[in-house]
C-alpha atoms as one frame of an Amber mdcrd trajectory, in Angstrom:
protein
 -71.350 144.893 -69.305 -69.313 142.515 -71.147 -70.365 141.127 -74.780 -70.465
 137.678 -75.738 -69.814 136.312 -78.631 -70.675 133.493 -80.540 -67.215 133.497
 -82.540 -66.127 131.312 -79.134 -67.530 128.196 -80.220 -66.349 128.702 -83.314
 -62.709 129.189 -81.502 -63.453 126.347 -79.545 -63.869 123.838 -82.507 -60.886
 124.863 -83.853 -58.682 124.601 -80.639 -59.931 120.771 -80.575 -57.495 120.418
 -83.781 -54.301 121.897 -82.266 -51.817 119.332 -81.773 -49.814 119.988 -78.459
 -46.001 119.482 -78.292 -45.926 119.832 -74.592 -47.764 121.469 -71.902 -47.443
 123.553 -68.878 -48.833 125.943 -66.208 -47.944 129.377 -67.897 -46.416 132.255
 -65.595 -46.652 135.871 -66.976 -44.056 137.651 -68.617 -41.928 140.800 -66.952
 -48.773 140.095 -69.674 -58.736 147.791 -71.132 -61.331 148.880 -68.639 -60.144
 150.714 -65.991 -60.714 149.172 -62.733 -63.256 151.128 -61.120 -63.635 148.650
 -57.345 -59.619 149.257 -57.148 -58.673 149.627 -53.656 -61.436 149.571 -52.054
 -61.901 150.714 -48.774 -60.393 148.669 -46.360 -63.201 148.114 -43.632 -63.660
 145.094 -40.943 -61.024 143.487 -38.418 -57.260 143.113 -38.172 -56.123 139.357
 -38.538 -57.128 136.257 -40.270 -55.014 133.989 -42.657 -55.797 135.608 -46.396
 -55.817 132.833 -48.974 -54.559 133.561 -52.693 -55.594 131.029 -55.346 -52.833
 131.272 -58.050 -52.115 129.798 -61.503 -48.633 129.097 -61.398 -46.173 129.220
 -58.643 -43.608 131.182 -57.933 -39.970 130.321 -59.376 -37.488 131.965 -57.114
 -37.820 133.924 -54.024 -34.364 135.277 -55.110 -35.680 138.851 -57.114 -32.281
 139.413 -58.835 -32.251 136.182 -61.017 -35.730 135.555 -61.370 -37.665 137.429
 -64.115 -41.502 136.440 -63.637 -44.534 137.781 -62.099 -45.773 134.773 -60.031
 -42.537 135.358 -58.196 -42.652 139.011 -58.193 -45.992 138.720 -56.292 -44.415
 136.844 -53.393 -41.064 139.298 -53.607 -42.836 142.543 -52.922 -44.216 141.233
 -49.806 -40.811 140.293 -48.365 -38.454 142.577 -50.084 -39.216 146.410 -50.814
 -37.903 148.815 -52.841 -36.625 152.226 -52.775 -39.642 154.104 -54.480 -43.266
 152.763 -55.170 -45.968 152.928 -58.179 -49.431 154.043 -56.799 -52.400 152.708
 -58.093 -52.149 155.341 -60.924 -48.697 154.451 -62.222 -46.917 157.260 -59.862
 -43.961 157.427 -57.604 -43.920 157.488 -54.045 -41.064 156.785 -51.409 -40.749
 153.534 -49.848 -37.132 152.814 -48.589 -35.914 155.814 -50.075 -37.704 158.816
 -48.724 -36.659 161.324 -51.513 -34.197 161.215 -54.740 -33.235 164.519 -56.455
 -31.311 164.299 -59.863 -28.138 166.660 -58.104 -25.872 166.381 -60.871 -27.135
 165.586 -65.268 -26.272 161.822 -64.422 -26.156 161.558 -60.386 -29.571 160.435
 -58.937 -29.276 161.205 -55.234 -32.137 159.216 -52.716 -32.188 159.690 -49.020
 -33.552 156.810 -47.104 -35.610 156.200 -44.426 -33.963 156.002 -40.809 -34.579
 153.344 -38.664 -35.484 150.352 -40.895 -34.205 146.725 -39.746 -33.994 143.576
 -42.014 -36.054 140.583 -40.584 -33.017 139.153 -39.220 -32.559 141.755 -37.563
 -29.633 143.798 -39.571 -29.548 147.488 -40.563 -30.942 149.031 -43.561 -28.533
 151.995 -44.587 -26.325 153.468 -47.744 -23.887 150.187 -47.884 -26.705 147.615
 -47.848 -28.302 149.788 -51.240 -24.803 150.043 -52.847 -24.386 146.720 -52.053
 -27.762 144.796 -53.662 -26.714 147.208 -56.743 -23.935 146.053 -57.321 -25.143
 142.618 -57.043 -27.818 142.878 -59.885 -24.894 144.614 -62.084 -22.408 141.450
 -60.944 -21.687 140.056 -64.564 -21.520 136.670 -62.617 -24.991 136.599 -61.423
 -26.445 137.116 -64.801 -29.191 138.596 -63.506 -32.029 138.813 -66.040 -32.900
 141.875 -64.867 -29.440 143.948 -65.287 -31.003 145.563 -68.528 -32.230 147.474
 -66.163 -29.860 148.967 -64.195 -26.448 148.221 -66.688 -26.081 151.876 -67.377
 -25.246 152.495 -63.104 -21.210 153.658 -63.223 -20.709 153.994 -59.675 -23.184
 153.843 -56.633 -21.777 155.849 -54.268 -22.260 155.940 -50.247 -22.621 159.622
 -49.303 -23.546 159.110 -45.835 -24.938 156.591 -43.458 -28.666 157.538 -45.273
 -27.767 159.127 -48.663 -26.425 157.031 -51.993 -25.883 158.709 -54.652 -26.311
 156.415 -58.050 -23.733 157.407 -61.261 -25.175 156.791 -64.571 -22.718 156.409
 -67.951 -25.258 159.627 -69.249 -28.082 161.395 -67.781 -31.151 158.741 -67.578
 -34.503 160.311 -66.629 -36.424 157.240 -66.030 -33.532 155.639 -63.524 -36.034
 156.027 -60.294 -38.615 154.749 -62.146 -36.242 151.432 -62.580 -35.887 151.958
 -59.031 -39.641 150.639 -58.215 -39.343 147.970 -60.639 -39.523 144.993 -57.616
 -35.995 143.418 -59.712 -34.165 145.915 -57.839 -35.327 144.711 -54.005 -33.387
 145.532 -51.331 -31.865 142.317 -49.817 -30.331 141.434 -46.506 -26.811 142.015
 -46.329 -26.299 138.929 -44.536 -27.817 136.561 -46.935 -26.289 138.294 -49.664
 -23.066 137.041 -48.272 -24.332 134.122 -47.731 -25.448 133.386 -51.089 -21.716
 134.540 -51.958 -20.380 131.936 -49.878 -22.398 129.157 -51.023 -21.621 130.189
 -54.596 -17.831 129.400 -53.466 -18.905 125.986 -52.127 -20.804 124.933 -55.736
 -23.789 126.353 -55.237 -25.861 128.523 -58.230 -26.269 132.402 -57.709 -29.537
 132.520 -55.689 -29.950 128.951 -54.340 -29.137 130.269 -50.579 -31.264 133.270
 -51.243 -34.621 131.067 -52.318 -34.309 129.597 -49.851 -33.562 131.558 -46.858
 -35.038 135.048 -47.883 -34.691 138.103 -45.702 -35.710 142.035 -46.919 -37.925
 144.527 -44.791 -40.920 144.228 -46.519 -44.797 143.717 -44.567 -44.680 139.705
 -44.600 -41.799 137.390 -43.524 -41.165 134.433 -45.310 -42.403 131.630 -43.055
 -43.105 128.198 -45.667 -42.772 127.060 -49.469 -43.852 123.676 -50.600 -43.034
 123.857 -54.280 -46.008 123.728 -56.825 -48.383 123.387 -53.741 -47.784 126.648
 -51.163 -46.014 129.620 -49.971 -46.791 130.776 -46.430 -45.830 134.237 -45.373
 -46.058 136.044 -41.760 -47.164 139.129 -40.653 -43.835 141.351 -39.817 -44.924
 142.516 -36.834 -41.910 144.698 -35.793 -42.381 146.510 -39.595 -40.708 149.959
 -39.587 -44.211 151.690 -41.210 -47.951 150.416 -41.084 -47.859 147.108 -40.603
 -49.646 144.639 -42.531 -53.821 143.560 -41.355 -54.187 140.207 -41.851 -51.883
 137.400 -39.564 -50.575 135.262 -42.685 -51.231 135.051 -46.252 -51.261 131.565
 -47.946 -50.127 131.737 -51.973 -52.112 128.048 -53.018 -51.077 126.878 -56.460
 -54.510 126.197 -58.067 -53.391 125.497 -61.861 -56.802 124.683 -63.112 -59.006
 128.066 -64.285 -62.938 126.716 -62.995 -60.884 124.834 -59.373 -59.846 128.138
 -58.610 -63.472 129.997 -59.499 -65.321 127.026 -57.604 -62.584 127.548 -54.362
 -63.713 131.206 -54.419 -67.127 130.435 -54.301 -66.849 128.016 -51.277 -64.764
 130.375 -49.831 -61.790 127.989 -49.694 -59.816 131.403 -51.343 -60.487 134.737
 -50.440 -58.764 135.953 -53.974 -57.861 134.144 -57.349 -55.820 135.030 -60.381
 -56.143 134.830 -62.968 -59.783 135.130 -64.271 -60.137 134.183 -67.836 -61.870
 136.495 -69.989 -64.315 133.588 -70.656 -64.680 132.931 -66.963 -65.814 136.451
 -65.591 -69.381 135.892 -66.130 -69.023 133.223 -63.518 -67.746 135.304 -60.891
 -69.763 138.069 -61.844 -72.997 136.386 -61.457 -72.707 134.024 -58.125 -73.313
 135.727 -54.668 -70.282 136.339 -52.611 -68.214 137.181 -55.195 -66.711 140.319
 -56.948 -64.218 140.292 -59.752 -61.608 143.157 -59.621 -60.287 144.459 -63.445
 -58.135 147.072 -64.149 -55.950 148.091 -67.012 -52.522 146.339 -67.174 -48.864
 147.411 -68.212 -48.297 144.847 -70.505 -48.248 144.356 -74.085 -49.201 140.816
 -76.210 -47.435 140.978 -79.815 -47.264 138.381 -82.311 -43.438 138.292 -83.336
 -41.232 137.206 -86.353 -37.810 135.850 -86.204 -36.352 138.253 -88.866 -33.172
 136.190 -89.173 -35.066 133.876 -90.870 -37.051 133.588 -94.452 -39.508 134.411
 -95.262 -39.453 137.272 -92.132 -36.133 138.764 -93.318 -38.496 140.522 -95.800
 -40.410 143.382 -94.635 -43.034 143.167 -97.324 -43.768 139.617 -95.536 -44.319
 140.854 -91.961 -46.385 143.838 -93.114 -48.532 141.551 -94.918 -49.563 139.541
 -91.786 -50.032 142.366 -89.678 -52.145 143.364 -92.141 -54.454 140.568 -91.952
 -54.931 140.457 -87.967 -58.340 141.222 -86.696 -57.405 142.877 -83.538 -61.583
 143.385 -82.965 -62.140 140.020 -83.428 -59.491 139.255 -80.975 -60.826 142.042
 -78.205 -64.617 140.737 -78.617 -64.532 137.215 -79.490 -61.229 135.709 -76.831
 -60.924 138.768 -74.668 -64.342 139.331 -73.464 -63.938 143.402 -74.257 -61.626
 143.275 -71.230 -58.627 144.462 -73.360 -57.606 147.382 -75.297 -56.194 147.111
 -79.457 -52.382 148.067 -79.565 -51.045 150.508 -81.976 -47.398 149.865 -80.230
 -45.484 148.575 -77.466 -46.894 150.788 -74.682 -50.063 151.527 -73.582 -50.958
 154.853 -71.099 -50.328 153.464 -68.241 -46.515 154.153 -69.699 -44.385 157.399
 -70.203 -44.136 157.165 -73.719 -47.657 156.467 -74.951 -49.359 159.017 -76.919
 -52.437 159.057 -79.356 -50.151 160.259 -82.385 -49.041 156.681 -83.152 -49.860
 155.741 -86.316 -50.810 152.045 -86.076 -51.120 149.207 -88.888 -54.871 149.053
 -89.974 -56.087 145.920 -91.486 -56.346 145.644 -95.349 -56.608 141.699 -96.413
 -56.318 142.291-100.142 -53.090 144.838 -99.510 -51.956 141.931 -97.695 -52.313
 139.757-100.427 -50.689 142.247-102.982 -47.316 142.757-100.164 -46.872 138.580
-100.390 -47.183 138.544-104.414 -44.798 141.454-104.454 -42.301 139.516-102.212
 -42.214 136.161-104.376 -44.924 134.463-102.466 -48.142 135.045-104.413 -49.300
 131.154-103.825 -48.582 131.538 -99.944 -46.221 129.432 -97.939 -45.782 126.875
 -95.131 -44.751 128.167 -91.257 -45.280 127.685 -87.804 -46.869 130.048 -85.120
 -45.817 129.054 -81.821 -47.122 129.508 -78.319 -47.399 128.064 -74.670 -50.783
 126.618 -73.118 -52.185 129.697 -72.385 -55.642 129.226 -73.132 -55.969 132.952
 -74.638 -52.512 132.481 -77.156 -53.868 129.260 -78.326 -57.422 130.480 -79.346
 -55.276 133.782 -80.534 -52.985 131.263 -82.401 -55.869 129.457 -83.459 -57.760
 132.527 -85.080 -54.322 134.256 -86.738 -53.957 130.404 -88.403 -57.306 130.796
 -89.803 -56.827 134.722 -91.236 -53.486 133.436 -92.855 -54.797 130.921 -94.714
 -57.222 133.482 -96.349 -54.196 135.026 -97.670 -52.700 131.658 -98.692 -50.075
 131.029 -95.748 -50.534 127.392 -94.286 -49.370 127.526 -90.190 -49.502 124.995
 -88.310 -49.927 125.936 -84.449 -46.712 124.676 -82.636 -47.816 124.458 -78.395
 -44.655 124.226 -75.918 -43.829 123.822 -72.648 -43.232 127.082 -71.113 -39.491
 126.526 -70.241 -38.917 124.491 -73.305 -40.793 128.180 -75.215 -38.959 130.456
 -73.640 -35.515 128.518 -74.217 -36.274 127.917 -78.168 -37.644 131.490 -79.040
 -34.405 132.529 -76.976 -32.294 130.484 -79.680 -33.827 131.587 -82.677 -35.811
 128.337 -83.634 -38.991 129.793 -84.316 -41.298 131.191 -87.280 -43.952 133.308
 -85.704 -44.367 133.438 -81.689 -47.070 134.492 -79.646 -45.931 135.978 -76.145
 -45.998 139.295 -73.768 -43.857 141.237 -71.749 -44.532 143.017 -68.351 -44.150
 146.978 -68.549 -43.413 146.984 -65.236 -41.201 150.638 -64.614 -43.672 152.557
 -66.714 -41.505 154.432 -68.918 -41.132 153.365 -72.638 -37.472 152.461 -71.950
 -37.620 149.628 -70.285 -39.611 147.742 -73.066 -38.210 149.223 -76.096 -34.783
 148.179 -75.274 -36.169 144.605 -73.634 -37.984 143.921 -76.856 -36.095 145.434
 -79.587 -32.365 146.936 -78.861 -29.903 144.774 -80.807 -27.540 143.895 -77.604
 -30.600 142.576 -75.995 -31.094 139.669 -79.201 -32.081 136.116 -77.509 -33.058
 135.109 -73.746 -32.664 139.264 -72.215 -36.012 139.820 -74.152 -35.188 140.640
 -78.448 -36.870 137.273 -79.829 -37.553 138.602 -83.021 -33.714 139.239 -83.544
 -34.190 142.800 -84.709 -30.800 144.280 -85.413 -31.241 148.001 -86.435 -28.679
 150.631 -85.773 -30.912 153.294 -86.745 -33.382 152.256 -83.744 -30.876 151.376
 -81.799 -29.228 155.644 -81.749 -33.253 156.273 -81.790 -33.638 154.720 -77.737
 -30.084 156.343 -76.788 -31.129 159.639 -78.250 -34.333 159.241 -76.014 -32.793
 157.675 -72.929 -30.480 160.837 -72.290 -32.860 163.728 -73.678 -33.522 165.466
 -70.213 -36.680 167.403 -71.621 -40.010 165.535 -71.012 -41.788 166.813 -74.180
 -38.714 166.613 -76.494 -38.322 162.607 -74.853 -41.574 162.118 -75.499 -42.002
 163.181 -79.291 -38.650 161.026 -79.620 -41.048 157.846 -78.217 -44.115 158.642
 -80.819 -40.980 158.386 -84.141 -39.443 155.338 -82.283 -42.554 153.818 -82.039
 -44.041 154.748 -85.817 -40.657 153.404 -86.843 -41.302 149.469 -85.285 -44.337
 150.020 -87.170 -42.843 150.504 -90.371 -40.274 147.744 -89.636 -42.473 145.775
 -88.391 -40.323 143.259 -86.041 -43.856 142.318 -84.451 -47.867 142.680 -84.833
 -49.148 144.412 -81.409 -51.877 142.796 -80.770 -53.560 143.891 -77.708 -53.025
 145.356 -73.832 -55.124 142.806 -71.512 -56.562 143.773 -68.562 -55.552 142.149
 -65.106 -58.651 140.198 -64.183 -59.193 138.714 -60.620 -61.796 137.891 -58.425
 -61.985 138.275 -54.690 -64.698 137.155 -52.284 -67.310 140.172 -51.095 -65.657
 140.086 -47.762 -62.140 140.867 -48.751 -61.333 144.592 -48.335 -58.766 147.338
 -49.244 -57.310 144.782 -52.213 -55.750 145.737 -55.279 -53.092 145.020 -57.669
 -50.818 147.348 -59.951 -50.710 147.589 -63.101 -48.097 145.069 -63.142 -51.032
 142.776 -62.174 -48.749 142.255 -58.148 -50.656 142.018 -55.515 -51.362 144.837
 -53.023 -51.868 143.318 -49.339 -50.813 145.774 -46.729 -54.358 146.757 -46.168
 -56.515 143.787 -46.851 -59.043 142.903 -44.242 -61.689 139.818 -43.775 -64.677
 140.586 -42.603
């Protein structure tokens, strides 16, 4: 099903000669075949503690400072949100049972009746308005508000209808709305968390720790870096959850968590490495689930700084990228080649694109014309991922064929996150999450100059003219007119050039033959409320 290739020893070898600055268990960012065992039919008895082998743990338990998808995986099982994505990217109610756009920029939702907190306190029009206006709290900083920072007003209509005021009219907004950022929390720990804050606490310390939403699991136990433990809700307000507990193990190393699958020690794992599948494709009592993820990896420049500040320079090393290679020789064919930011599984997407093909020797002709016929020296940094250091590994290899010497620069994935935030890198290797399924979201994450730094622009684009290009799109209320208006943005960042889109990955995971009804978005977060053991 899968090729192999033998360009992976060759990728090996050259690894071996990477010298690491630091190290560190690598969460995805808010990082194609289509998954064809998702959800499976969810056969065999109620009950049973489900064990999840993961990579990294989570970070916060708090989902309006936190930003990653370890912790969004434990989130969406204690907090909910108003609306839903089914398995094929669409909305469906959740704590909102319906949401009408009653005015050009009024979103009205009606929510569901009869809905309790774990602790016990009502779910109504004041608790929404209130976790809003938390997330938009200029205080809390959330990392997140990029979301949402276009809300006016939130207003309480009635003990069951909010009606949510928007600066312009913003089709996407309930889309945002199932992005798991925007949680529902209890009101009394929100307080809580308010009144710590007042005693020298951080924003979210009170809420990590003691955290309370309506969602299928309770939070029951968290020993950081080792375990979270999570309880069935049994008193939820829909179909409650099938299996008793589910354990969240932190299981860093890739073959530990493939060997606890095949003892059984973990009923699911994630993630599978591209490299890996064969393993859990081959043993008995073991099934790997892929499907197509919303998430983009890019290879960016910091265009504040030279030689990236000319455009001639970035086109050139797109240029030279062999995006096959990458697909067949690191990703196992599990992936699909990007032409832009978005893939289908975003409103947006569209076949027009006109993507950057690869021409070496135009390459070389776009460097001489920019001053640097001989080449020159840089740096391509990443984290440990074992994918973006063989990816890092291969680009380093293509550049020096067209004279550019980089040397691979591996950091710690705080310590990465925090530098590419400031500006002090060349070339970076990372991904972002595409996690509301409308273009939006990532365009302005990615690329919108008031976004530069830590809220997501690392390449420190500044461009008025895409800048008016989003804003023309985010308040054009005709879906064919928006969409044509997504196809020029996205032509444009390939004429600019701020980044070379590498690839979409697929989510890879593998469960044991007896887990049933699992799947995951195509966020890569867990779906649960059906899982069985048989």
């Amino acid at each position: 099903m899968f090729k192999r290739s033998s360009y992976q020893l060759f990728l090996l070898l050259l690894t071996l000669t990477v010298v690491l600055a630091a190290c560190a268990s690598e969460p995805d960012d808010d990082a194609s075949s289509n998954g064809d065992d998702a959800g499976t039919t969810s056969e065999g008895e109620s009950g049973g503690d489900l064990i999840v082998a993961t990579g990294s743990d989570a970070a916060s338990l708090d989902p309006h400072t936190s930003s990653d998808v370890p912790s969004g995986n434990i989130q969406i099982n204690i907090y909910e949100t108003l609306v839903k994505f089914n398995e094929d990217m669409e909305l469906e109610p959740l704590l909102a049972e319906s949401w009408d756009a009653v005015e050009d920029n009024v979103w009205e939702f009606k929510l569901q009746e009869g809905v309790t907190f774990h602790d016990g306190s009502e779910f109504n029009a004041e608790v929404v308005k209130q976790n809003i206006e938390r997330i938009l709290d200029e205080e809390l900083a959330s990392p997140r508000r990029v979301l949402f920072d276009l809300i006016d007003e939130v207003v309480v209509v009635d003990e069951f209808t909010v009606q949510v005021v928007t600066e312009f009219p913003f089709a996407p907004l309930p889309a945002h709305f199932a992005h798991y950022a925007s949680s529902i929390l209890s009101p009394d720990i929100i307080e809580a968390d308010f009144a710590a804050v007042e005693e020298g606490d951080q924003h979210g310390t009170y809420i990590n720790e003691n955290p309370v939403g309506t969602g299928i699991f309770e939070f029951g136990d968290w020993e950081p870096g080792t375990q979270i433990i999570l309880n069935r809700n049994d008193d939820y307000w829909g179909d409650a959850a099938k299996v008793d507990t589910v354990t969240f193990k932190v299981v860093p190393e890739d073959l530990t968590r493939i060997a606890e699958l095949e003892t059984g020690e973990s009923h699911i794992i994630d993630p599978v490495t591209p490299s890996d599948l064969a393993q859990v494709e081959e043993r008995d009592g073991m099934e790997a689930y892929i499907r197509n993820a919303a998430s983009i990896s890019y290879l960016g420049f910091n265009m504040e700084k030279e030689p990236y500040d000319d455009l001639r320079v970035r086109q050139a090393i797109a240029m030279v990228i062999d995006k096959d290679l990458i697909i067949e020789g690191i990703l196992e064919d599990t992936g699909e080649k990007a032409v832009g930011p978005i893939n289908d599984t975003n409103f947006g997407y569209s076949d027009q694109v006109e993507g950057i093909e690869r021409d070496p020797e135009k390459a070389k002709e776009l460097l001489a014309e920019a001053g640097y016929e001989d080449g020159f020296e840089t740096t391509i940094w990443t984290n440990d991922s074992r994918e973006r250091m063989d990816i890092a590994t291969m680009t380093q290899e293509e550049l020096a064929q067209i004279g550019i010497d980089a040397e691979i620069n591996v950091v710690e994935w705080g310590a990465y996150l925090d530098s590419t935030a400031a500006g002090e890198h060349d070339m970076f290797i990372l991904g972002l999450s595409l996690g509301t399924g409308d273009a939006d979201y990532p365009m302005h994450m990615l690329f919108h100059s008031e976004n530069v730094g830590s809220t997501g622009n690392r390449t420190f684009m500044v461009d008025e003219t895409f800048d008016e290009m989003l804003h023309e799109a985010r308040i054009e209320q005709d879906e064919d007119a928006r969409l044509q208006l997504y196809i020029d943005a996205t032509n444009y960042l390939n004429e600019q050039v701020p980044m070379a889109f590498l690839y979409h990955p697929a989510h890879i995971m593998g469960h044991r033959e007896e887990v049933q009804g699992f799947w995951a978005d195509a966020s890569g977060l867990y779906q649960l409320r059906d899982v069985t053991i048989q």
